[in-house]
N, C-alpha and C positions, 0 to 999 in steps of 0.2 A: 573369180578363180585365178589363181597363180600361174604364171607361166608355167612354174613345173611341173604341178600337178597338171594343167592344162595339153602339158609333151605327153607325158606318161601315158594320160588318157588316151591321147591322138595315137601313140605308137602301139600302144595295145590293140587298140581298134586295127589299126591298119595291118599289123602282123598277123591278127585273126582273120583279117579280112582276105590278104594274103594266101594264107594257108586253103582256107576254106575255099575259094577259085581255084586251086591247085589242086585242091580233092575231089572239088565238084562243083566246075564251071554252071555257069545258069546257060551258057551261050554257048552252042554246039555245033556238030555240024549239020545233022538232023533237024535243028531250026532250034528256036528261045522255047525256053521255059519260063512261062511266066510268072506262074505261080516260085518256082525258082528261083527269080531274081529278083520280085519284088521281095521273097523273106533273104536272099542276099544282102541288098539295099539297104534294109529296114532294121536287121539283127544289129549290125555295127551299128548303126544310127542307137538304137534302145539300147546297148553295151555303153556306148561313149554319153549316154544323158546318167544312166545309173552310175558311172565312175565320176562323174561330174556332182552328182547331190550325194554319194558317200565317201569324198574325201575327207580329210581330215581335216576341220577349222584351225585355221591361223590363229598361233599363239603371242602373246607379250609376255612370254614368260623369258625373252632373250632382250626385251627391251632394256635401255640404259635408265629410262626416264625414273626418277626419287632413289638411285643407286648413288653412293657416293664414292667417289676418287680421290685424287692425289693432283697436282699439278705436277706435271715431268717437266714444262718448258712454259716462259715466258712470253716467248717472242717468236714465232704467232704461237700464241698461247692453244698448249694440248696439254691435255691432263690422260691421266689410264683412268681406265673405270672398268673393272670387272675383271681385268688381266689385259682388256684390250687401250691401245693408245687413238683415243680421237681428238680434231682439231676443235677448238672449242670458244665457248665467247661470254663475258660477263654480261654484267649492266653497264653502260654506259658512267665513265668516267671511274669503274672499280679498278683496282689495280691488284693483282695477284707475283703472289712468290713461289719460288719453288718448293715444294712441298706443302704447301698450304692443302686444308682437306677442303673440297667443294662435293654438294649436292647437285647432279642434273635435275633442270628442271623444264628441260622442255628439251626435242631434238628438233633439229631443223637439217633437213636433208641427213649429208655425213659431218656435220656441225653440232655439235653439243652446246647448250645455252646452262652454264653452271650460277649457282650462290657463292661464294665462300661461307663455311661453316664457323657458327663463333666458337 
């Protein structure tokens, strides 16, 4: 699970959870209700697992990896690719120019691993 999706979850839960104590504590002055608190408890807990198994799966449809670019720079070598500009790295002992077209073909962190294209 992703951090964000993972917050969203958490702050949904917790705002519901929130609410719901404020409407109708389990714990009174009268004494606990137990039946009360354990579906207090337990409601947020079965909310924050169902927001958990129906988020939305992680896409590669914003990956850079088989997109091809441009070199904008040399020296350390960064190419665009897609409109965005990342820092980037051949094969060992390739030399690149400006404007040259390259293929990514692997990412490495925020490091792009390009071809030049012939």
């Amino acid at each position: 699970m992703t951090a964000l999706h993972a917050s969203t979850g958490i702050l949904t839960v917790l705002a519901f959870w929130a609410l719901w104590y404020w409407i109708d504590p389990p714990i009174r002055p009268e004494g606990v209700s137990w039946s009360r608190l354990l579906l207090w408890i337990f409601t947020p807990l079965g909310m924050y697992v169902f927001l958990a198994r129906h988020r939305e799966p992680p896409s590669d449809a914003g990956s850079p990896v088989g997109r091809e670019g441009v070199v904008a720079q040399t020296s350390p070598l960064e190419v665009e690719v897609f409109g965005s500009f990342w820092h980037a790295r051949g094969p060992s002992g390739s030399q690149f120019r400006r404007g040259d077209r390259v293929r990514v073909v692997e990412r490495d962190g925020l490091t792009l691993v390009v071809e030049r294209l012939s």
